[in-house]
N, C-alpha and C positions, 0 to 999 in steps of 0.2 A: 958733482957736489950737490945741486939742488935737484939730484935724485935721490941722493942718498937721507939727504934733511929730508926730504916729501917720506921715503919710506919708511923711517924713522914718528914720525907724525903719525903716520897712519898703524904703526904697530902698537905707537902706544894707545891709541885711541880705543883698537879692537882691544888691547888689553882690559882698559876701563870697562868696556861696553859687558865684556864678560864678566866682571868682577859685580857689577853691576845686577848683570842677570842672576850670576847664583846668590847672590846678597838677597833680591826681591822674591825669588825660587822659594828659599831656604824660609823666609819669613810667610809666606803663606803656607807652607809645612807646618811652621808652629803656630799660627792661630788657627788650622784645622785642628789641631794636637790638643791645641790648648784645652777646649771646651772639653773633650773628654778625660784628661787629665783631672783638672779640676771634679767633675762626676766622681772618678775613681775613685780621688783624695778625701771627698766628703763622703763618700760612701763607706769607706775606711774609716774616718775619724766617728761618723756616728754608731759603726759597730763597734766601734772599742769602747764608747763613750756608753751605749748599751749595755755592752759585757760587765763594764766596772759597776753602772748601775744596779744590775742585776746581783754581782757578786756583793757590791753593799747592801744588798737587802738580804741577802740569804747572809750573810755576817750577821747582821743585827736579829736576826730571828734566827737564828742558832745560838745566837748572845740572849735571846730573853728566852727561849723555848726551856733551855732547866731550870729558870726560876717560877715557873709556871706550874700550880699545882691541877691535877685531875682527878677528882673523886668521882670513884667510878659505882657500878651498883651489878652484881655478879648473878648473872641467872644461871642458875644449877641444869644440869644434864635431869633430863627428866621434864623440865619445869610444862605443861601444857597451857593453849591458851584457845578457847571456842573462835572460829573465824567464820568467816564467810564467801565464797567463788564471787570474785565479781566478773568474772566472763561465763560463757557454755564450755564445757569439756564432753567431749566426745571422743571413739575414735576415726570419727574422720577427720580430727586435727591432724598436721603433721608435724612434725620431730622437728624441734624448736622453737616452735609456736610460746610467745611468755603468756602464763600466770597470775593472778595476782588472789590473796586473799587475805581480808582487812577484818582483824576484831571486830567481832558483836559490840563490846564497850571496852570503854580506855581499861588499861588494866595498870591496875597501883603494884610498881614494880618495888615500892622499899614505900616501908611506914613513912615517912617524913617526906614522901616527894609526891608531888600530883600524879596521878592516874595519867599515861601515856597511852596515845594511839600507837597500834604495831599491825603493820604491814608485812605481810611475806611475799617475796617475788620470786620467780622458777621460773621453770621451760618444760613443755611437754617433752622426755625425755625417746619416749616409746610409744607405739599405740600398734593394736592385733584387729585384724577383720574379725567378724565370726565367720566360724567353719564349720565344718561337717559333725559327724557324730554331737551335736549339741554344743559343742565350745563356743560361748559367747566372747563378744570383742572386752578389749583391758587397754587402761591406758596405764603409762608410767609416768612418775613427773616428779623431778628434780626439783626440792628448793635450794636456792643459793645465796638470797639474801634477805637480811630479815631491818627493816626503818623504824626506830624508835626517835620521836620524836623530831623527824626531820632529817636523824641521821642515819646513816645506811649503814649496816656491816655486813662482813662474811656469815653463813650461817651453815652449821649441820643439825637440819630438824628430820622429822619423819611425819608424814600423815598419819593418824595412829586409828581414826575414826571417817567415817562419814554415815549423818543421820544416824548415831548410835552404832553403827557395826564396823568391827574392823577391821582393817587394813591390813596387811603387812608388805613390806617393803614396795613401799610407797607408790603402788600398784593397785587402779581398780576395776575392779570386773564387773562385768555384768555376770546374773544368776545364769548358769544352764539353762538351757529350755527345759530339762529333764527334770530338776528340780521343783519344779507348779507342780508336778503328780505326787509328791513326798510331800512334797507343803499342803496339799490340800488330804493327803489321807493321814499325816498327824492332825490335823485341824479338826477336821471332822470323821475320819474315819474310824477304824475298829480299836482304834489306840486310843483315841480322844475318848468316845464312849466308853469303854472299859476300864480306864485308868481312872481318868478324872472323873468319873462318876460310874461308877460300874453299878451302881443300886438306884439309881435314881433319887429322884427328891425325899420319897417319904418310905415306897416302901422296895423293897432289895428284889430285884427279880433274878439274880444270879448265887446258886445257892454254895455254901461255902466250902465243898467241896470240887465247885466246878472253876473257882474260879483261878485257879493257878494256870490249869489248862486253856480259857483264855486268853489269859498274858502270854502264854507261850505260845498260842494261835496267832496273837496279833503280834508278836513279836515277830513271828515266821515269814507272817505276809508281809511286817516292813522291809524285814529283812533283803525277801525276793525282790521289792519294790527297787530298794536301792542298787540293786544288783543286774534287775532285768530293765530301767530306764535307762541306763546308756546303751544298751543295745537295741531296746525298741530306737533311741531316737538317732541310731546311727547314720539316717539316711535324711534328717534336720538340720538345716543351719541355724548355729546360736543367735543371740540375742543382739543388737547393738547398744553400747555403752553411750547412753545421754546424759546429762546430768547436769541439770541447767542452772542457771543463774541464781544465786543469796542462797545456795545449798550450804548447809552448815559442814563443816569440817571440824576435825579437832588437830593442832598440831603439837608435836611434840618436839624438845631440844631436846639431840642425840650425843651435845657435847657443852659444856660451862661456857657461857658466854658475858664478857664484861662488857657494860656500857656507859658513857657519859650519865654522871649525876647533874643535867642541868635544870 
């Protein structure tokens, strides 16, 4: 009998002892737990508390955006404006290289509003070595956006000029090497003399049955001129395209562009 009481005792004791342990076990589980928990829980409440923030603000400003009036001021296709390179182009830029070139002066976009600064920005799109038979290097170059006043928009312009000559698709070349020999026998040569002054100041040394036959002389040798320089200079490498810094351009909008009247 007082085995049976001892083993009794002792069963319930290990009982306790267990109950015990996984009780203390299970409680250190959840104050490991805890801490990350909590993290979780505020990490969640401040994204939601974010979200709603954010979705109240975009409410209210889709709530005042159509009562909101914008007068705007429309530059026409066509419209030109004199600028200026504020970097070197060349081509030994390469392809993506940005752009920039900034009005001579503000330019008065509408009677009633001050004269605005206008910015153009781009990327060197293209650029060509010079090569053989006289082709000289070209560069190409993309405008993309044009800053009025601080603000930026999309843009389709064209370079239309540079230093008075120009352009087309908005591509610039350097002269052939072949072309200095045509440039200088219009300037001075049998064509200059003949045309532009074929009698001189006072008195005519070409008599006027001769001088048809002239022009058609000098016309001959321009002719050959133009005909036999890319061959003479087959065996030349063109020019390299420089063109440095505060060079003037002229650019041109290729499509209506509206902007803030501020």
């Amino acid at each position: 009998m007082k085995f049976f009481i001892l083993y009794l005792v002792i069963l319930a004791y290990s009982f306790f002892v267990g109950c015990y342990a996984f009780a203390t076990e299970a409680g250190v589980q959840n104050i490991e737990e805890a801490p990350k928990s909590a993290y979780i829980n505020n990490f969640l409440l401040n994204k939601k508390q974010e979200l709603q923030t954010q979705k109240q603000i975009s409410e209210e400003f889709n709530t005042l955006l159509p009562d909101m009036e914008f007068d705007t001021i429309k530059l026409e296709k066509g419209r030109k404006f004199l600028v200026m390179s504020e970097q070197n182009i060349s081509n030994n830029n390469i392809s993506g290289v940005p752009v920039v070139f900034e009005s001579v002066q503000k330019e008065y976009l509408d009677y009633n509003k001050k004269p605005s600064k206008i910015v153009f920005k781009g990327i060197i799109e293209k650029t060509n070595k010079p090569k053989f038979a006289g082709k000289s290097g070209s560069v190409k170059i993309k405008l993309e956006k044009i800053t009025v006043d601080s603000i930026t928009y999309p843009v389709t312009a064209l370079i239309s000029k540079i230093d008075n000559k120009k352009v087309y698709f908005n591509t610039l070349y350097a002269a052939p090497c072949y072309l200095d020999n045509l440039a200088d026998a219009a300037n001075s040569g049998v064509i200059h003399s003949s045309i532009k002054d074929p009698c001189g100041a006072d008195t005519c040394t070409i008599s006027t049955y001769t001088k048809p036959f002239v022009f058609l002389g000098a016309a001959a040798l321009q002719a050959a001129d133009l005909l036999l320089s890319p061959i003479i200079a087959i065996g030349h490498r063109g020019k390299d395209i420089d063109i440095p810094l505060k060079t003037y351009f002229e650019i041109k909008l290729d499509q209506d562009l509206y902007v803030l009247d501020i």
